[in-house]
C-alpha positions in Angstrom: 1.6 24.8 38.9 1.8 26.8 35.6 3.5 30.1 35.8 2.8 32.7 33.1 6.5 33.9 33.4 9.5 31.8 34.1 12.6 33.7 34.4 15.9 32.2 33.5 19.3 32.8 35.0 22.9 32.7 33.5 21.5 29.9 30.9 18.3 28.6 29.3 17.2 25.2 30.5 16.0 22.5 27.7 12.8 21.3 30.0 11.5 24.9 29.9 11.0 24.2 26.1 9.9 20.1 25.9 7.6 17.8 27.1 5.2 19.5 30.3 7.8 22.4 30.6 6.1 24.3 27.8 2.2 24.2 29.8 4.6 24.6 32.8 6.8 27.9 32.0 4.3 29.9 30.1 6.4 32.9 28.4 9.8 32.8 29.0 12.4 35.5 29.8 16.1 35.0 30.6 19.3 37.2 32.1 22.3 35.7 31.7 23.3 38.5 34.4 26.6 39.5 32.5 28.3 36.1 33.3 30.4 34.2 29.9 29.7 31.1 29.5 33.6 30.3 28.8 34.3 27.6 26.5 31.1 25.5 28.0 29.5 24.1 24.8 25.5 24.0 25.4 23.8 20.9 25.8 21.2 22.2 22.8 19.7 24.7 20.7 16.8 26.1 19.6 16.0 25.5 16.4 15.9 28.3 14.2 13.8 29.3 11.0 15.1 27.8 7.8 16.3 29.9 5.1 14.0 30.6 2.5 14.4 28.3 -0.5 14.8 30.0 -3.8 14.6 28.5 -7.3 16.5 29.3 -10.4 14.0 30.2 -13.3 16.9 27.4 -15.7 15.4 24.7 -13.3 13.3 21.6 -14.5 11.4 19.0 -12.4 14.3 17.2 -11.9 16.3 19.8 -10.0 14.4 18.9 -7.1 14.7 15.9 -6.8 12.3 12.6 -6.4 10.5 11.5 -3.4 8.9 8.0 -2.8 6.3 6.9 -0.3 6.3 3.5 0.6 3.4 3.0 3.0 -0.5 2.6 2.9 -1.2 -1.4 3.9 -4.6 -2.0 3.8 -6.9 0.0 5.1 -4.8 2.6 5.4 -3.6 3.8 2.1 -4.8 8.0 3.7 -1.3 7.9 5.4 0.6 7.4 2.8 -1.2 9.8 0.6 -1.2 12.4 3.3 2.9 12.2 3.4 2.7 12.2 -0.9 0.9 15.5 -0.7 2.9 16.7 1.9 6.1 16.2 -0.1 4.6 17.8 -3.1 3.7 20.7 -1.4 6.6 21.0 0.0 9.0 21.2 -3.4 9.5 17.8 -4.6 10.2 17.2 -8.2 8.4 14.6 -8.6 6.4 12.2 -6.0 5.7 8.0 -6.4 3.1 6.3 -4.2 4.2 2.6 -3.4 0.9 0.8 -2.0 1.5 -2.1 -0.1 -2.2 -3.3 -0.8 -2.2 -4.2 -4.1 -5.4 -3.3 -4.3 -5.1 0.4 -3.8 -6.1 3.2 -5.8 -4.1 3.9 -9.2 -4.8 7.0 -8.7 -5.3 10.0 -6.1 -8.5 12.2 -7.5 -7.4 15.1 -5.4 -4.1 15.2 -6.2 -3.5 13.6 -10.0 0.2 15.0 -9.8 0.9 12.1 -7.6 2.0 8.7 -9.5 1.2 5.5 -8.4 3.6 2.8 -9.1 4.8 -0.8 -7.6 6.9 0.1 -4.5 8.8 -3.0 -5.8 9.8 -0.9 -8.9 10.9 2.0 -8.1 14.6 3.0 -8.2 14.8 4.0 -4.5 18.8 4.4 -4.7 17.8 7.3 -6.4 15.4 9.1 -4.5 14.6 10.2 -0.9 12.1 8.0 0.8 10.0 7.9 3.3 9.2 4.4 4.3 6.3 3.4 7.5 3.0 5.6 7.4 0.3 3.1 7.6 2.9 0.5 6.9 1.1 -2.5 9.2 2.7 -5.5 8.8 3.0 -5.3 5.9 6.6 -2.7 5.7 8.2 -5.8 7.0 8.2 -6.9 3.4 9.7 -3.6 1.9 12.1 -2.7 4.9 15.2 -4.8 3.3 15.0 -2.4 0.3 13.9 0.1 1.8 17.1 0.3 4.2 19.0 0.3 0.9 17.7 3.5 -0.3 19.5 6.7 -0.9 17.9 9.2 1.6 15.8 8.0 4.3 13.1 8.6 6.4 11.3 5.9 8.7 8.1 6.3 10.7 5.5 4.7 12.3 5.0 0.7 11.4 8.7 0.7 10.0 9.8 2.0 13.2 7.6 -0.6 15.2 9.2 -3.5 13.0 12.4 -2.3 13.8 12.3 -2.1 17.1 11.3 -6.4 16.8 14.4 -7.3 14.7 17.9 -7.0 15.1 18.9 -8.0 11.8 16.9 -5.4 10.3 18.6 -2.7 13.3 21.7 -4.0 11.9 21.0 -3.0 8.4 19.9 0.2 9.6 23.4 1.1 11.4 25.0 0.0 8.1 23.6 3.4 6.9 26.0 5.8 8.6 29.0 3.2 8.1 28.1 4.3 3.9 27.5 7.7 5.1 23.5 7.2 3.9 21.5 10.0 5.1 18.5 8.8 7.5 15.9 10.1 9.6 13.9 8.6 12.3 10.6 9.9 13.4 9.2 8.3 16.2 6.3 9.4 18.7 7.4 8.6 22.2 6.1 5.2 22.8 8.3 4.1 19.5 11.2 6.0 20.6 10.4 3.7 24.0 10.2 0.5 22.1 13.4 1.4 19.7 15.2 1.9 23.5 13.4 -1.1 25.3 12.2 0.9 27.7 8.6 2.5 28.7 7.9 5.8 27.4 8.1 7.4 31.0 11.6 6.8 31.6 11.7 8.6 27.4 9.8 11.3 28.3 11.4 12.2 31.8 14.9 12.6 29.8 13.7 13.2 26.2 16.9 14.8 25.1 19.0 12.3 26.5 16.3 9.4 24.6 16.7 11.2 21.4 20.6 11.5 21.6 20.9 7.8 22.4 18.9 6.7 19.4 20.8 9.0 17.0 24.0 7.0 18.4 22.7 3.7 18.7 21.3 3.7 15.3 24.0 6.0 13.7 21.0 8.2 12.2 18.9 11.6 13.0 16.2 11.0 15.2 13.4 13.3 15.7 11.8 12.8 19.1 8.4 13.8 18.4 5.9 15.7 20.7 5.7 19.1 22.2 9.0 20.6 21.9 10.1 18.5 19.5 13.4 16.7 19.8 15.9 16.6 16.9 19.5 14.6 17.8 22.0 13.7 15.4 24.8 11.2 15.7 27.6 13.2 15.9 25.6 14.7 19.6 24.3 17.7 18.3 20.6 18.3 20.1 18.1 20.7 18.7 15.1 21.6 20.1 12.2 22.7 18.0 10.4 26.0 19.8 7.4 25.6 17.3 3.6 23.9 17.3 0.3 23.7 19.4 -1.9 21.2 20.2 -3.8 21.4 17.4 -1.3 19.3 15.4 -2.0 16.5 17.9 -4.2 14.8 15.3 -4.0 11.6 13.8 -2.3 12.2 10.1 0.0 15.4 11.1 3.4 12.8 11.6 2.7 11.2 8.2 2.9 14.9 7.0 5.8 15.7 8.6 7.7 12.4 7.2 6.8 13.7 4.0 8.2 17.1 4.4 11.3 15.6 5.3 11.9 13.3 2.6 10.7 16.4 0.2 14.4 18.4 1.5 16.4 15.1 1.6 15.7 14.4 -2.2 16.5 18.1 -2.6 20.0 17.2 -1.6 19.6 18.9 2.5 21.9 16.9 4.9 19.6 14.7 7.5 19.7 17.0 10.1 18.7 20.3 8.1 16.4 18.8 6.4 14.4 17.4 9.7 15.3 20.6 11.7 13.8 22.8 9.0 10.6 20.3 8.2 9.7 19.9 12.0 10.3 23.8 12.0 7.9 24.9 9.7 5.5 21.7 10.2 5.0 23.5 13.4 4.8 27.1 12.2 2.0 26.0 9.7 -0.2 24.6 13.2 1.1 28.3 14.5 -0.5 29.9 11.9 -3.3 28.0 11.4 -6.0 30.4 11.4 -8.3 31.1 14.6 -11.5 29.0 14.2 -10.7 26.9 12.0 -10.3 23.3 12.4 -6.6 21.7 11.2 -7.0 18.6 9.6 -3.8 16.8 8.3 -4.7 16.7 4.7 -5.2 20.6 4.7 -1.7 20.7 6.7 -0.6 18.7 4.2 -1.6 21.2 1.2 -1.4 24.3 3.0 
């Protein structure tokens, strides 16, 4: 059944905003009927918008710090482009493009602002990374580094190869023992893979999924899907009331990991940063105008 209205008594429920709830609950309403909660903490929150960003005219390139994109094995060097863009866009200083195939492009024709380097070169201690989209196989190679970075963000392939190797998990919980900053961003069958489980038992308690993660692996995890899930380690859940269906496109997570690293290398604490990026990652789809297709290289830019 879908209802057009769900009413809500005394408290708002997380499924009526995750997962099926959202098809299920249509718009939603809610009474507390004059009851206090008392000293009850809630389970989660809704995330709200992020406060506009405002830059001081004695302000350089540098101010805003530097992202890196370590991704694009062969054959797909777009997803790693698509999250380059998306931090650009979104108010990076500066943006590097580490190819794992060597024999990638030097250059993006569309956006020339973007440099290509070695991913081996880069000074990633320095910088907030995102590290996965269209990794392959191949971000087995640069995870070790990687992992050492300042600010991170893992997705996709770097997520998969994590999931396979407990020495590399290991040095991925050392990151909250040096207080590291890091994101995870998986889809549900990662998050299900991460938790050695199937990704019915993660969606049928997708708060609960994302808050283990965040624990297990000492970082913020963002549960993607409809409602997205953000948890941190410390147990606070937020739950992201943005999106549509039209972000469920292939590309639109490789945008999103780029949008996060974008406000970690502008100094935002991990679970700001993802709040705000998945926040406004879903407005854009919200906003998208009627009629016109979304594509994740116009999200991307837009």
């Amino acid at each position: 059944m879908r209802a057009s209205h769900t009413l809500g008594l005394l408290a708002l429920k997380p499924g009526l905003f995750t997962a099926q709830g959202r098809d299920a609950s249509g718009q939603v309403w809610f009474d507390d009927l004059g009851v206090a909660t008392g000293d009850e903490a809630p389970c989660a929150a809704l995330s709200a918008p992020p406060a506009r960003a405002s830059r001081r005219h004695a302000s350089h390139k540098g101010s805003y710090g530097d992202v890196a994109i370590i991704g694009g094995a062969p054959g797909m060097a777009g997803a790693a482009l698509l999250a380059a863009r998306a931090a650009l866009h979104h108010g990076a200083g500066r943006v590097f493009v580490g190819f794992l195939d060597p024999s990638a492009p030097a250059l993006d024709a569309n956006q020339p602002d973007l440099m290509v380097r070695a991913w081996d070169s880069l000074d990633l201690a320095a910088m907030g990374v995102a590290c996965g989209c269209g990794g392959g196989e191949a971000v087995r190679t640069a995870l070790p580094r990687a992992l050492r970075a300042g600010a991170l963000v893992l997705d996709a392939d770097a997520l998969n190869a994590i999931a396979a190797d407990t020495q590399l998990q290991s040095q991925l919980q050392a990151r909250w023992r040096r207080q590291a900053p890091t994101v995870l961003t998986p889809h549900p069958l990662e998050a299900a893979r991460l938790l050695q489980r199937d990704t019915a038992q993660v969606q049928a308690d997708r708060l609960g999924a994302a808050r283990e993660l965040a624990r297990r692996f000492g970082a913020v995890v963002v549960l993607k899907g409809s409602g997205s899930v953000i948890a941190a380690p410390d147990g606070r859940v937020r739950v992201n009331p943005t999106g549509n269906p039209r972000l469920a496109i292939a590309g639109t997570g490789d945008v999103l990991a780029g949008m996060i690293a974008a406000r970690l290398a502008g100094g935002e604490d991990a679970l700001t940063a993802a709040s705000a990026a998945v926040y406004l990652h879903g407005l854009a789809a919200d906003h998208w105008p009627a009629g016109q297709p979304l594509t994740a290289s116009a999200l991307a830019t837009g």
